[in-house]
N, C-alpha and C positions, 0 to 999 in steps of 0.2 A: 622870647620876642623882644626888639629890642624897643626903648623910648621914640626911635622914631616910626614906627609902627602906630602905636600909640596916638603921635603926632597925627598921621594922616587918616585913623579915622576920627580922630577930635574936628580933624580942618574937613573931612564930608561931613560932620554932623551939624558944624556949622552953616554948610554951604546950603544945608536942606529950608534953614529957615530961623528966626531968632528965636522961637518957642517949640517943647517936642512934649509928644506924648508919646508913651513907652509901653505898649502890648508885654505886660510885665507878669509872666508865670512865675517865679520865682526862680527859674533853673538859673544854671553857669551864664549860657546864652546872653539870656536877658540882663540878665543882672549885670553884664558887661558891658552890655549895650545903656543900662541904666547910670553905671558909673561915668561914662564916655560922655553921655551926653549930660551928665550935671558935671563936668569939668570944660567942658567944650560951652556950654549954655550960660551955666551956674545952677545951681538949685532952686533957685527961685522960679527959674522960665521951665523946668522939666516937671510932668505929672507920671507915676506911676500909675498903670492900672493894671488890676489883676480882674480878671473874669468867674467867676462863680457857677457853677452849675455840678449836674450831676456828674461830670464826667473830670470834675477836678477832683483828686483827693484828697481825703481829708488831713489834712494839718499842714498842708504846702504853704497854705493862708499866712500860717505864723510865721515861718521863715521867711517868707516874702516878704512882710511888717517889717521885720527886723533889718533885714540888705537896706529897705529903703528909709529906714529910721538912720541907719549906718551913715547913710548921703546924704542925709536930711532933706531929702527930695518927697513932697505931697504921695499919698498915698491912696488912690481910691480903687474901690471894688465896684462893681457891674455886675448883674445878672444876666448871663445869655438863657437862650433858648432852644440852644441848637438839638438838644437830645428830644424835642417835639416837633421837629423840621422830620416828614416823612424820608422824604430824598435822605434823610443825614441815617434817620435809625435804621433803612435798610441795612446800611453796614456792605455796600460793595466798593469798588475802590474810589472813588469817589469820594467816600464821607469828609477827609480832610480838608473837601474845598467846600463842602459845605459847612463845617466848620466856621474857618478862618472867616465866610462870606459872612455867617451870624456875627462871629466877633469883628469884625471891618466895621460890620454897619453900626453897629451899638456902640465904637467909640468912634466913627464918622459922626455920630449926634452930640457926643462931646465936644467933637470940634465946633462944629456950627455954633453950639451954644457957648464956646467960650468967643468968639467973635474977631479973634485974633486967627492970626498967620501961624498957625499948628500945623507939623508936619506929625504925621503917626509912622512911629519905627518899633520894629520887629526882631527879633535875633536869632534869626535865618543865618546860619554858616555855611561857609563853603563846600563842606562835603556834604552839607544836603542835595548838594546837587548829583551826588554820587545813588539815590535812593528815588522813588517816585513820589515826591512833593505835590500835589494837587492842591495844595495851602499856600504855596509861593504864587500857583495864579490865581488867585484870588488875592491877594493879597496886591499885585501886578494892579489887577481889575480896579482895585481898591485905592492905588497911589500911594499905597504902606513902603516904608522904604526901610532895608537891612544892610545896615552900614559894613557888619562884617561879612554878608556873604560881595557887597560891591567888593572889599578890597579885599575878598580872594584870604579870609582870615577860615581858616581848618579850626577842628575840634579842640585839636592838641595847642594849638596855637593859643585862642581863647580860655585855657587853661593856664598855660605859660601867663596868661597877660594879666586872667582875673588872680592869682598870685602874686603877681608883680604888684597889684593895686590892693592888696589883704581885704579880698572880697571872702567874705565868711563860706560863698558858696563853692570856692573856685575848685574841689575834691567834691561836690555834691554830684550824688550818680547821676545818670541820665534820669529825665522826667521826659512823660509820657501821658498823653488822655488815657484814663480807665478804660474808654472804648476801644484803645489799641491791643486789647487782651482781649477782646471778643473776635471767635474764630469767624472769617469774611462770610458773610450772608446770613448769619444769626442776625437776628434781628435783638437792635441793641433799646431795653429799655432802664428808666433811673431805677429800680428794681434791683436789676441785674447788675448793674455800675455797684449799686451802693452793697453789694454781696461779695464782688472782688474785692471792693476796700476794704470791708472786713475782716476779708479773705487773706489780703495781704498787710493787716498789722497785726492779724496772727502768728505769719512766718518773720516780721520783722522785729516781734517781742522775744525771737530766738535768737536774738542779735546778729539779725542780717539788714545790711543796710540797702542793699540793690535789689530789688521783689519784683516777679511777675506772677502773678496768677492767671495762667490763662483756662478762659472758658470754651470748653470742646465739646458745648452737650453737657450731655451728663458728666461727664469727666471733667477734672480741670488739674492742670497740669503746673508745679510749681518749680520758677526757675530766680537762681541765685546765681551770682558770680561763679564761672565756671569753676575757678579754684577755691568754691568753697561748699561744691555738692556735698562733697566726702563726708565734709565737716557737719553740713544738713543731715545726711543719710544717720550721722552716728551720733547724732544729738540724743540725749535722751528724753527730750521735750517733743520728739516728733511726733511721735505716735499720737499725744494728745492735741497736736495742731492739726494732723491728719481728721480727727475725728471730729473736730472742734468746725473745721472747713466740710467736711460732709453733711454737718449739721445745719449749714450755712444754706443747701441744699442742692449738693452733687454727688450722686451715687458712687463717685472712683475720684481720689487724689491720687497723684502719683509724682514723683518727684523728677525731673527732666533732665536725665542723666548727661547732658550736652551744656546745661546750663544756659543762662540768659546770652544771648546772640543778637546783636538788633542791625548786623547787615543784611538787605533783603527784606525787614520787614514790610514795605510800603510797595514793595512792586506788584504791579498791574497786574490781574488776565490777560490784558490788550492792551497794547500800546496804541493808544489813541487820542491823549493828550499831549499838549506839546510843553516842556520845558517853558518857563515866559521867556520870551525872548530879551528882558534888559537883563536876566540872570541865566544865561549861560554860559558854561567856561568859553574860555579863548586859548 
């Protein structure tokens, strides 16, 4: 991606308002969207915040600290409540906008209380819009604004750029709520979130760095980088991750010969919500 890329979403971040706050997971996303806007702002006018609850995992916190120490950009944490929203723990397709609606509103109260002209930005990409996003309207709802999905910046792109700017995270796998491992209409509780996480820094002390543990029931099903099932299967540490996860309390691990996949994860039963409309391609 070249500097003038760069350029144009420094000049929308600017154009959103003289101070931002930064819906800050710690992912690639974010963290680009965090760097952009303390070069476009400064650091002083940008607040990260990261969200807290059951459905973050454990130890994203630290790296997040770190990017944002990296910028020398404010750093705060929040506690949601989304995984005590009925609507949210049903776990139908939906949940992501109930989500996004707990985390809008909890740093909508940030704004208000800082009394200033705060814009709240997100780091929403382009090819989200390729997947079923119910967190983009909500966020729409919300007046949250995502600089890279406006200028049309892809995955691969936001990779290219957090490299270009030696963002620590810019090789960091996809990040993902806990909740998105639980198979649709289990019902999701902190319990069960906090069993996955478990779950998965057992398969990740076998040095793997991209983890899904998903809950199917009784079963739960463990996926790695496709090219490096093989490498899982002939581990000689499996068998006792295997049982170390049963122990966790699932009757059947099995290891997901197809590997981790995350096109299609977010699509509907029904198509019945709509795209928001300031974020659809053209």
């Amino acid at each position: 991606m070249s500097e003038g890329a760069a350029t144009a979403l420094e000049h929308r971040i600017r154009s959103y308002g003289p101070r931002a706050l930064v819906a800050f997971s710690g992912g690639v996303d974010s963290s680009l969207v965090l760097a952009l806007a303390a070069r476009a702002l400064t650091p002083a006018n940008v607040t990260a915040v990261t969200a807290i609850s059951p459905s973050f995992p454990e130890g994203e916190l630290e790296l997040a600290s770190r990017v944002a120490a990296d910028l020398d950009v404010e750093h705060r944490t929040v506690s949601t409540h989304e995984v005590e929203r009925e609507a949210y723990a049903r776990n139908d397709e939906m949940r992501c906008y109930h989500c996004k609606a707990e985390l809008y509103a909890t740093l909508g109260t940030i704004v208000r209380e800082a009394g200033d002209e705060v814009a709240v930005l997100a780091g929403a990409n382009a090819d989200d819009l390729d997947d079923f996003r119910p967190g983009l309207w909500a966020g729409e709802r919300a007046g949250v604004r995502n600089p890279l999905l406006e200028e049309r910046v892809g995955k691969a792109q936001v990779r290219e750029l957090a490299r270009s700017l030696g963002l620590r995270t810019a090789d960091k796998p996809a990040l993902a709520c806990l909740s998105s491992r639980v198979a649709g209409g289990i019902v999701i509780t902190p319990e069960l979130l906090a069993r996955i996480d478990a779950a998965e820094r057992v398969v990740r002390d076998l040095g793997f760095e991209l983890v899904r543990v998903r809950h199917r029931g009784a079963m739960a099903t463990i996926e790695v980088e496709p090219d490096g099932v093989q490498r899982l299967r002939d581990h000689p540490g499996l068998g006792r991750a295997e049982n170390a996860i049963r122990m966790l309390g699932w009757a059947e691990v099995e290891v997901d010969p197809a590997g981790y996949r995350e096109s299609g994860a977010n699509s509907p039963p029904v198509d019945r919500v709509p795209v928001p409309l300031g974020t659809r391609r053209r």
